[in-house]
mmCIF file as gemmi writes it, N, C-alpha and C atoms, coordinates in Angstrom:
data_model
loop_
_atom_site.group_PDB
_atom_site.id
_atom_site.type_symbol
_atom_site.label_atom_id
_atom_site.label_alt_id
_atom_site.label_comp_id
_atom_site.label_asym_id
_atom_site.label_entity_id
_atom_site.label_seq_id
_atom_site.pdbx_PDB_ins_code
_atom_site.Cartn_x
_atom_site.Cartn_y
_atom_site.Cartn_z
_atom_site.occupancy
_atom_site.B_iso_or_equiv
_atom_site.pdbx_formal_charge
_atom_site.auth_seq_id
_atom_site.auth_asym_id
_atom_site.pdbx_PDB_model_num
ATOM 1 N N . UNK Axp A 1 ? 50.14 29.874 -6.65 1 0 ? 1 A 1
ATOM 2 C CA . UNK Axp A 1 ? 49.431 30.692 -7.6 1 0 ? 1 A 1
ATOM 3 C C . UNK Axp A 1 ? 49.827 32.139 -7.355 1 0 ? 1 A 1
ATOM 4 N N . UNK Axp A 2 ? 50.126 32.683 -8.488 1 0 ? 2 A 1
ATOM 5 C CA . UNK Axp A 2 ? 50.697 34.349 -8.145 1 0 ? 2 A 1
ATOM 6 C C . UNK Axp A 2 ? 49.722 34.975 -8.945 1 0 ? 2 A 1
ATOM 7 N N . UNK Axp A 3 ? 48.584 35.933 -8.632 1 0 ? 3 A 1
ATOM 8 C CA . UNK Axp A 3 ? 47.967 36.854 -9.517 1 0 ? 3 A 1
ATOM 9 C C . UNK Axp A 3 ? 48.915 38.264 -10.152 1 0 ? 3 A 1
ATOM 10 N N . UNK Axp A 4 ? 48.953 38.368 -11.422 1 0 ? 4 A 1
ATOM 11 C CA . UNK Axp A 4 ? 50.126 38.763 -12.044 1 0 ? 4 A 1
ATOM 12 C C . UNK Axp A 4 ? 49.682 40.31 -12.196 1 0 ? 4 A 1
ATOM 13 N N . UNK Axp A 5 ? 49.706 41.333 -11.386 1 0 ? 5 A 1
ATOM 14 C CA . UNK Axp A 5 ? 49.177 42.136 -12.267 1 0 ? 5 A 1
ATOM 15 C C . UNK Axp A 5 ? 50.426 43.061 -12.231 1 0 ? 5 A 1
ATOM 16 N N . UNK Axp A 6 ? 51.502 43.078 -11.771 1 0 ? 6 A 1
ATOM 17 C CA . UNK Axp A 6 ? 52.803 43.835 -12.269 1 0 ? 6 A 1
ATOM 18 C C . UNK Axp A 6 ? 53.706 43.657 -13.362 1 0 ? 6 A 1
ATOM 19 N N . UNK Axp A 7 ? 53.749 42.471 -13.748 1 0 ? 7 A 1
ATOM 20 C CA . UNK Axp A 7 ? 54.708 41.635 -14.261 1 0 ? 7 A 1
ATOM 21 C C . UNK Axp A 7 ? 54.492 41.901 -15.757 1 0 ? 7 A 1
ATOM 22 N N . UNK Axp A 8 ? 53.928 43.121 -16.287 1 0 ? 8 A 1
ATOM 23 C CA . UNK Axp A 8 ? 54.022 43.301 -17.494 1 0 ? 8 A 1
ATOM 24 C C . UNK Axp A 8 ? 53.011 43.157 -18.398 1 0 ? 8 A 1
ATOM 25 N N . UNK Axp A 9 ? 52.61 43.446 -19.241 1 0 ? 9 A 1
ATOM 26 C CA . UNK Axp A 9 ? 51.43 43.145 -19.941 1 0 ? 9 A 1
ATOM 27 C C . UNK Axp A 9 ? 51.153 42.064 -20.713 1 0 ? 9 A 1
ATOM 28 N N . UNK Axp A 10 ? 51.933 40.744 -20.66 1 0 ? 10 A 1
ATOM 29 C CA . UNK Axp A 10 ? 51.816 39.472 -21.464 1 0 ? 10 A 1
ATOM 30 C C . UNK Axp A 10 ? 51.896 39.557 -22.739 1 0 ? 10 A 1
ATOM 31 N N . UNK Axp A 11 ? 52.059 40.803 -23.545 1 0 ? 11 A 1
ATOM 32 C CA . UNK Axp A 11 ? 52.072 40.945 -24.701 1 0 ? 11 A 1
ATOM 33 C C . UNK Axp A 11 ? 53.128 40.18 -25.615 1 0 ? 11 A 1
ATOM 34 N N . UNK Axp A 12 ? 54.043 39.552 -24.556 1 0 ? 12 A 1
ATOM 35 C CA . UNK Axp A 12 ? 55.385 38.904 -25.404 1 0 ? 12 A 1
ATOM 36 C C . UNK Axp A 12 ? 54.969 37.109 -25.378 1 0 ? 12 A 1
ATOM 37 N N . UNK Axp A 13 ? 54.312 36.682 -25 1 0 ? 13 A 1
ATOM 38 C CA . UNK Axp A 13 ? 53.318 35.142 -24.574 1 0 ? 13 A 1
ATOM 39 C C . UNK Axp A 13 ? 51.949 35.028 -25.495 1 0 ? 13 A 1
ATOM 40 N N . UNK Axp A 14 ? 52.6 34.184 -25.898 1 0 ? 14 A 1
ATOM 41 C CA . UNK Axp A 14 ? 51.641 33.614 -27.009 1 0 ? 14 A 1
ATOM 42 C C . UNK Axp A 14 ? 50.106 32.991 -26.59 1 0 ? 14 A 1
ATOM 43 N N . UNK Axp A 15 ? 49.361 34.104 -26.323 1 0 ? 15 A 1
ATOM 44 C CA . UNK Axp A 15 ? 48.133 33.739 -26.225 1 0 ? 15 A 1
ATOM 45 C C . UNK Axp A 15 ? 47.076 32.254 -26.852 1 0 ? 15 A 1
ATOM 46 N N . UNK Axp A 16 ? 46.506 31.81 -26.21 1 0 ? 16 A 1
ATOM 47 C CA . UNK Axp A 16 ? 45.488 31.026 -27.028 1 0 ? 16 A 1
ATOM 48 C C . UNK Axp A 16 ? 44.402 31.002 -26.203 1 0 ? 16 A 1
ATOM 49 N N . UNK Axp A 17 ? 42.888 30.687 -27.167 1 0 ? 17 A 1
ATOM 50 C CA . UNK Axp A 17 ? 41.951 30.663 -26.102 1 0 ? 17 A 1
ATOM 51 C C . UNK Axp A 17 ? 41.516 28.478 -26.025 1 0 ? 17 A 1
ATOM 52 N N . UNK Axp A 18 ? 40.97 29.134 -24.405 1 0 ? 18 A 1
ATOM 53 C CA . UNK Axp A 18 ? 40.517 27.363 -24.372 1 0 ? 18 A 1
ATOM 54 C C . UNK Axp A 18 ? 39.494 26.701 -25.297 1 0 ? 18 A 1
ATOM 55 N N . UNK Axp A 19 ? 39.849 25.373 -25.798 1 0 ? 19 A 1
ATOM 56 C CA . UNK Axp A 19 ? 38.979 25.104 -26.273 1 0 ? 19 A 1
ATOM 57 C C . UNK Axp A 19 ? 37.648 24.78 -26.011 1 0 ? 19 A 1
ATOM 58 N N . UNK Axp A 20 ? 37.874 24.94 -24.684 1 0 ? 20 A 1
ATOM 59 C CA . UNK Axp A 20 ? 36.621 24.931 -23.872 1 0 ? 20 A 1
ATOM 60 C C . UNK Axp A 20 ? 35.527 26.046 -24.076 1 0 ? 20 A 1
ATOM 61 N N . UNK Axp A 21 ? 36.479 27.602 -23.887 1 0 ? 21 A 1
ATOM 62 C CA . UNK Axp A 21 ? 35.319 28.258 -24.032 1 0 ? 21 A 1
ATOM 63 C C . UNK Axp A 21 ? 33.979 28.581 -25.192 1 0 ? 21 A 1
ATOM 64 N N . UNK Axp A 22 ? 33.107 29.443 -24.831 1 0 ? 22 A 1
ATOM 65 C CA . UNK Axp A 22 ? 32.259 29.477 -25.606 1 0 ? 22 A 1
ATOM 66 C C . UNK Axp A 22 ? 32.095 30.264 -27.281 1 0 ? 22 A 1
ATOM 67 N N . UNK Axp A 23 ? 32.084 29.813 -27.796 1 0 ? 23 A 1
ATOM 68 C CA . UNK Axp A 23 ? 32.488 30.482 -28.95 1 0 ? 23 A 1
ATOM 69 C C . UNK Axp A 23 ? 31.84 31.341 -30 1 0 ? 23 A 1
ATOM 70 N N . UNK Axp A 24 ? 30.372 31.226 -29.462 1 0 ? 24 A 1
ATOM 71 C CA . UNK Axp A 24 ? 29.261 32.112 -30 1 0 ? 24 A 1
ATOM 72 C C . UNK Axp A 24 ? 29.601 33.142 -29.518 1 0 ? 24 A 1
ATOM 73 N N . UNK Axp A 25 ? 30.413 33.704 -28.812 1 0 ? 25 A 1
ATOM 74 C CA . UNK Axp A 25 ? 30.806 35.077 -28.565 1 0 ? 25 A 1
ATOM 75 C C . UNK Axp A 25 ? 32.458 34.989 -28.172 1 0 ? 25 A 1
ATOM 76 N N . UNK Axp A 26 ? 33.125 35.683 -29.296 1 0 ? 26 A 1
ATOM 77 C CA . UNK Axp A 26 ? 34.727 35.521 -29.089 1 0 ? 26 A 1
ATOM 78 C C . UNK Axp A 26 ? 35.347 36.469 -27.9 1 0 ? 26 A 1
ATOM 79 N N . UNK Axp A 27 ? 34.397 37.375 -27.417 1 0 ? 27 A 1
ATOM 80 C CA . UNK Axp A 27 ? 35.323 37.864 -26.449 1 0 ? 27 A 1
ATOM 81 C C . UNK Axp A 27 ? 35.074 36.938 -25.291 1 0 ? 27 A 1
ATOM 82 N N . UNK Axp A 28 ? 34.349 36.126 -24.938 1 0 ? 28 A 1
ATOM 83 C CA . UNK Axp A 28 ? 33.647 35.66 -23.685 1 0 ? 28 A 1
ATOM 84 C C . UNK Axp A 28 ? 35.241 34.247 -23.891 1 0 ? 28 A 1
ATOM 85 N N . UNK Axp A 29 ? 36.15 34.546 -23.586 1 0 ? 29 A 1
ATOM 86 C CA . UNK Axp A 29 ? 37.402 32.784 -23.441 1 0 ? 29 A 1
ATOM 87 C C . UNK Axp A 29 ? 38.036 33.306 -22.174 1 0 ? 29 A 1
ATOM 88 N N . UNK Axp A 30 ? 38.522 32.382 -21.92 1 0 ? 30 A 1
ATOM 89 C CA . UNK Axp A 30 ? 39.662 31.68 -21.002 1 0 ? 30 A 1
ATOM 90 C C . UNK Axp A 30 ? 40.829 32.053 -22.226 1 0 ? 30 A 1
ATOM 91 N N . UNK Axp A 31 ? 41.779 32.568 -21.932 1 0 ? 31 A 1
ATOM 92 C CA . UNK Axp A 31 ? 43.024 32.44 -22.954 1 0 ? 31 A 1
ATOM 93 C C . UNK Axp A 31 ? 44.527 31.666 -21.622 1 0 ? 31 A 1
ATOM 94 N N . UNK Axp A 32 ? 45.237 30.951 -22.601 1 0 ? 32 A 1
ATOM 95 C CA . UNK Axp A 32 ? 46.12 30.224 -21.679 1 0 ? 32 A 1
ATOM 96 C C . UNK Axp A 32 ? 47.404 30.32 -22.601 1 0 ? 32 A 1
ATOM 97 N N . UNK Axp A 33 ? 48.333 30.933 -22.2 1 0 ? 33 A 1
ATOM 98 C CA . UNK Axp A 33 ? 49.783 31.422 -22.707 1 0 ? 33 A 1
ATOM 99 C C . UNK Axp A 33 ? 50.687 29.793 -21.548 1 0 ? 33 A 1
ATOM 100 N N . UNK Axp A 34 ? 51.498 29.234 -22.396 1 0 ? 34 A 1
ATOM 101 C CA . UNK Axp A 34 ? 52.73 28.181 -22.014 1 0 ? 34 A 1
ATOM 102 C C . UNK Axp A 34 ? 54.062 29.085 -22.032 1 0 ? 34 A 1
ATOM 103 N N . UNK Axp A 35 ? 54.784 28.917 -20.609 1 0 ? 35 A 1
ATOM 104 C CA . UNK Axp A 35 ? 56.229 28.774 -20.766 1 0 ? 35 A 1
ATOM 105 C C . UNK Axp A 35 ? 57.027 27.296 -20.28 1 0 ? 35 A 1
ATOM 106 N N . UNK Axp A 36 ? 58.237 27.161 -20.668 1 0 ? 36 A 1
ATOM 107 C CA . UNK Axp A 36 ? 58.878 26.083 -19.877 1 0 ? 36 A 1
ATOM 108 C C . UNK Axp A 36 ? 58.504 26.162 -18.453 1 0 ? 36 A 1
ATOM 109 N N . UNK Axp A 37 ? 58.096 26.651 -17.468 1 0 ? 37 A 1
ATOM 110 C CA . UNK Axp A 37 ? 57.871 26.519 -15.995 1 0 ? 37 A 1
ATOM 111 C C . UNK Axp A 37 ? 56.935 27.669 -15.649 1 0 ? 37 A 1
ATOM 112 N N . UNK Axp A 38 ? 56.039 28.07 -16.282 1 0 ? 38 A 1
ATOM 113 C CA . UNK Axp A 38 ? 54.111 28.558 -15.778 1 0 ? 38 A 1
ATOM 114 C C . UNK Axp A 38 ? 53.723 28.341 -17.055 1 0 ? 38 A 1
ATOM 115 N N . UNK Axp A 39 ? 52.206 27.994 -16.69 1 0 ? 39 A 1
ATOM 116 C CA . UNK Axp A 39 ? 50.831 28.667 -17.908 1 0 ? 39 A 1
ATOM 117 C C . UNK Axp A 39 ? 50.344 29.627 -17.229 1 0 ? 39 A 1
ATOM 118 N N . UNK Axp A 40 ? 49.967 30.468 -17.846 1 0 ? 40 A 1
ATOM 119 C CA . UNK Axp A 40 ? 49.286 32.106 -17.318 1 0 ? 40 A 1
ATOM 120 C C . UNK Axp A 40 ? 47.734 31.94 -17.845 1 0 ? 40 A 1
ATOM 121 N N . UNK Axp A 41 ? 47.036 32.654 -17.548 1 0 ? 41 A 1
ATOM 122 C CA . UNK Axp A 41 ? 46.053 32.543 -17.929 1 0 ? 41 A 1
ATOM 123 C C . UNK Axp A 41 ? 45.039 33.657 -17.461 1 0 ? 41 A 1
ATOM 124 N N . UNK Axp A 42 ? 44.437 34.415 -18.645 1 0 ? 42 A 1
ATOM 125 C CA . UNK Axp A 42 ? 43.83 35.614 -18.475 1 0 ? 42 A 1
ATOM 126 C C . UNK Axp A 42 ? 42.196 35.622 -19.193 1 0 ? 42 A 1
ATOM 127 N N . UNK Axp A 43 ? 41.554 36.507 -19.094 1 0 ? 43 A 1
ATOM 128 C CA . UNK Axp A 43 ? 40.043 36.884 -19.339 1 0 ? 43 A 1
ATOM 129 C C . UNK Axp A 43 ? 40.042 37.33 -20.337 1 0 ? 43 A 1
ATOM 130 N N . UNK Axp A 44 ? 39.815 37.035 -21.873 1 0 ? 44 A 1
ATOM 131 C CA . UNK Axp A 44 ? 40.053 37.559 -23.114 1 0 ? 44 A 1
ATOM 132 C C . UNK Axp A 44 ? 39.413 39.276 -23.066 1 0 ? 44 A 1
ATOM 133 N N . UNK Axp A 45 ? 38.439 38.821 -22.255 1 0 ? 45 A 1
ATOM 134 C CA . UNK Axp A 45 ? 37.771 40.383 -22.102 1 0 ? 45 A 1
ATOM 135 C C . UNK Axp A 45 ? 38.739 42.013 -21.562 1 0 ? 45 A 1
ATOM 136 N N . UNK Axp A 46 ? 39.546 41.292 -21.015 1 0 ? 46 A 1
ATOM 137 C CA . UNK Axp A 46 ? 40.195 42.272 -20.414 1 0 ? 46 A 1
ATOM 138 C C . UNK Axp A 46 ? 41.876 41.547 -20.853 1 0 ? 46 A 1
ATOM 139 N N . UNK Axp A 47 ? 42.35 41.343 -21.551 1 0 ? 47 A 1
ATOM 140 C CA . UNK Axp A 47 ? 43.261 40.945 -22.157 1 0 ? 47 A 1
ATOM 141 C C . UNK Axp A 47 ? 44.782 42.086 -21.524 1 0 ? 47 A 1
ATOM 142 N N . UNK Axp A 48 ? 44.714 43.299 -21.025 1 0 ? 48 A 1
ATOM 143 C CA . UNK Axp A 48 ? 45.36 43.878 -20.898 1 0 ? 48 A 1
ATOM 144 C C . UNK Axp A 48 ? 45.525 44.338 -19.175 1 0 ? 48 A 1
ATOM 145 N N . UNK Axp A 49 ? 44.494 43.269 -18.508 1 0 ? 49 A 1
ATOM 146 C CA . UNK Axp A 49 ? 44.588 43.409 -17.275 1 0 ? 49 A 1
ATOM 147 C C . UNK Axp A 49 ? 45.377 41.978 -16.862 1 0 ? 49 A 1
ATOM 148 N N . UNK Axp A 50 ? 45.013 42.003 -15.281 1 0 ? 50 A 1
ATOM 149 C CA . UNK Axp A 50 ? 45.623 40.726 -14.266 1 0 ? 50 A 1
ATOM 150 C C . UNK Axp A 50 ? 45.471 39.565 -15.337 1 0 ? 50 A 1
ATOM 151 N N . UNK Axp A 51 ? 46.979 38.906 -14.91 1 0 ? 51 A 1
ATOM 152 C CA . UNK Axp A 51 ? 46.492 36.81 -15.095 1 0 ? 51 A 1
ATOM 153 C C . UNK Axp A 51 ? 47.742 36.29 -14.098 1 0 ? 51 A 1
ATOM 154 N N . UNK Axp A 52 ? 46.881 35.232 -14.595 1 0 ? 52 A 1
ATOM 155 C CA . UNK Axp A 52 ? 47.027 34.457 -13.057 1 0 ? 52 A 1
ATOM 156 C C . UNK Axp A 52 ? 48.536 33.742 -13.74 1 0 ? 52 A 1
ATOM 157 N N . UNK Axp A 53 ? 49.418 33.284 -12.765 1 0 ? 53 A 1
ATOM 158 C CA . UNK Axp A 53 ? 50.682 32.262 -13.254 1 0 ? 53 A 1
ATOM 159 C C . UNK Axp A 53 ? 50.627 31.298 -12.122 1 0 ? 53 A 1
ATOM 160 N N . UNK Axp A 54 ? 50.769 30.145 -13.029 1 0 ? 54 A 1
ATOM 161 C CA . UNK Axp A 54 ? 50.504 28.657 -12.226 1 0 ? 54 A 1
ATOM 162 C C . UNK Axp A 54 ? 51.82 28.243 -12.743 1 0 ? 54 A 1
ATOM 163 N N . UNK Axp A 55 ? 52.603 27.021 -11.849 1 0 ? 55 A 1
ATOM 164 C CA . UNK Axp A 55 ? 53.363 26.068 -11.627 1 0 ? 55 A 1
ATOM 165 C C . UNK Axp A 55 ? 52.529 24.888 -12.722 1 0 ? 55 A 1
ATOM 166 N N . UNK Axp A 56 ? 53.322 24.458 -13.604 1 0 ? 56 A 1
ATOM 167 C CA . UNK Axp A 56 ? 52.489 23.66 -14.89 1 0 ? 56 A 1
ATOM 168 C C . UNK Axp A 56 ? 51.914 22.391 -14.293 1 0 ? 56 A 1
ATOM 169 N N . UNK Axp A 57 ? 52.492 21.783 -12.781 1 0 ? 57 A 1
ATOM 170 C CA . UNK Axp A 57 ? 52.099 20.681 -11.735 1 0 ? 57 A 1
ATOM 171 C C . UNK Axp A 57 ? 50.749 21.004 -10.994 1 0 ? 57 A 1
ATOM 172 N N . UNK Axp A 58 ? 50.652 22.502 -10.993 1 0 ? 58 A 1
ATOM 173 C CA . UNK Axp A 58 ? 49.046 23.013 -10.614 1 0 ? 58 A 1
ATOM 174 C C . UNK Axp A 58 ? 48.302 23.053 -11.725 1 0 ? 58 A 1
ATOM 175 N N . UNK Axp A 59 ? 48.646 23.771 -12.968 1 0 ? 59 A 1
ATOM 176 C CA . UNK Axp A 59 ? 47.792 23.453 -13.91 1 0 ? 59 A 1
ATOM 177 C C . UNK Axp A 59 ? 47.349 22.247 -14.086 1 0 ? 59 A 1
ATOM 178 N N . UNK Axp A 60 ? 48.15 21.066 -13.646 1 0 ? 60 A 1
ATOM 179 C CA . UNK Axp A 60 ? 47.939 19.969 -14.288 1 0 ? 60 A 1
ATOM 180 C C . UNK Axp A 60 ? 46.776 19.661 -13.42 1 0 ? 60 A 1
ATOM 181 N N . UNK Axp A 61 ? 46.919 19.383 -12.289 1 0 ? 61 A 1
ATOM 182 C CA . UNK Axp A 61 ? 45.913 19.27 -10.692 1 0 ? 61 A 1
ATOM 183 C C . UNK Axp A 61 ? 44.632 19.519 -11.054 1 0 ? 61 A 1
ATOM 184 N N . UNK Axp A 62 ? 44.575 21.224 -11.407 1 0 ? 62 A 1
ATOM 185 C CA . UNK Axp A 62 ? 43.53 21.83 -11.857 1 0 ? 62 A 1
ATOM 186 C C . UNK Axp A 62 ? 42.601 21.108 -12.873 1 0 ? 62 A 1
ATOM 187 N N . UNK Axp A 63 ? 43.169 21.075 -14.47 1 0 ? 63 A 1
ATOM 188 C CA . UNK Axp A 63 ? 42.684 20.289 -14.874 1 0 ? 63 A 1
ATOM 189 C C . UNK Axp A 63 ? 41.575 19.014 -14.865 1 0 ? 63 A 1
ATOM 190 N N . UNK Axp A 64 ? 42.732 18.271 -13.783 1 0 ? 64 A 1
ATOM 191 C CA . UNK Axp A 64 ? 42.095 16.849 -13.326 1 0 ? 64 A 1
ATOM 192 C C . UNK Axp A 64 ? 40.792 17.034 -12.407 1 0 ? 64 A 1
ATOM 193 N N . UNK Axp A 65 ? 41.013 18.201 -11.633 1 0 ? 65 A 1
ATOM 194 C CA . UNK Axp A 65 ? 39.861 18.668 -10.816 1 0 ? 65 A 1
ATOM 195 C C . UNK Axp A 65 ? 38.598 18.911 -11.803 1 0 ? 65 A 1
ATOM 196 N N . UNK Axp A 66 ? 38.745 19.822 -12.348 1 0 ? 66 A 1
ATOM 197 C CA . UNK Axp A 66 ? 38.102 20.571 -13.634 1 0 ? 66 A 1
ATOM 198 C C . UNK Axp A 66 ? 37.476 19.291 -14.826 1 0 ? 66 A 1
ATOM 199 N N . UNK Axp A 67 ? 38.179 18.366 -14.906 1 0 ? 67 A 1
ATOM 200 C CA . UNK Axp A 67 ? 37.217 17.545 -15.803 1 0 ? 67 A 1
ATOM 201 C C . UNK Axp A 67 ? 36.529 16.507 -14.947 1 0 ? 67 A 1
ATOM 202 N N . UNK Axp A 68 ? 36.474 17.269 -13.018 1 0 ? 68 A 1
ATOM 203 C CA . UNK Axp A 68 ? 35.787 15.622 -12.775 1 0 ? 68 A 1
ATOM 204 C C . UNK Axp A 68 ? 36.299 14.843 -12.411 1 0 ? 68 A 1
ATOM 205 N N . UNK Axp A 69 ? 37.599 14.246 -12.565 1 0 ? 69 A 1
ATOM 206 C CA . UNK Axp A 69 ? 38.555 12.931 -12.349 1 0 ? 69 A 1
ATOM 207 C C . UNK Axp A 69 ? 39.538 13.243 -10.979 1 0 ? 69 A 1
């Protein structure tokens, strides 16, 4: 896991938010940008600060952790 906060402002990564988060309030997401080899993933709230870059084999981990299984 690398916390990203040099590496540029993500502005070129196609944002999306999770479908998880809550949606009665749009700033309150999880947003998760895909490349061929990381998902990034930042605080919609602060969209122009730190995100995190995962190995897509940790995302996956995570996940499985994350729903429980």
């Amino acid at each position: 896991m690398i916390q990203n906060a040099s590496a540029g402002d993500g502005s070129e990564l196609a944002w999306f938010k999770s479908s998880y988060s809550d949606t009665s309030n749009g700033h309150d997401c999880v947003e998760v940008a895909t490349t061929p080899h990381t998902i990034h993933i930042r605080d919609s709230k602060n969209a122009n600060g730190p995100h995190l870059s995962l190995a897509p084999t940790t995302w996956a981990d995570f996940l499985v952790y994350a729903a429980g299984g």
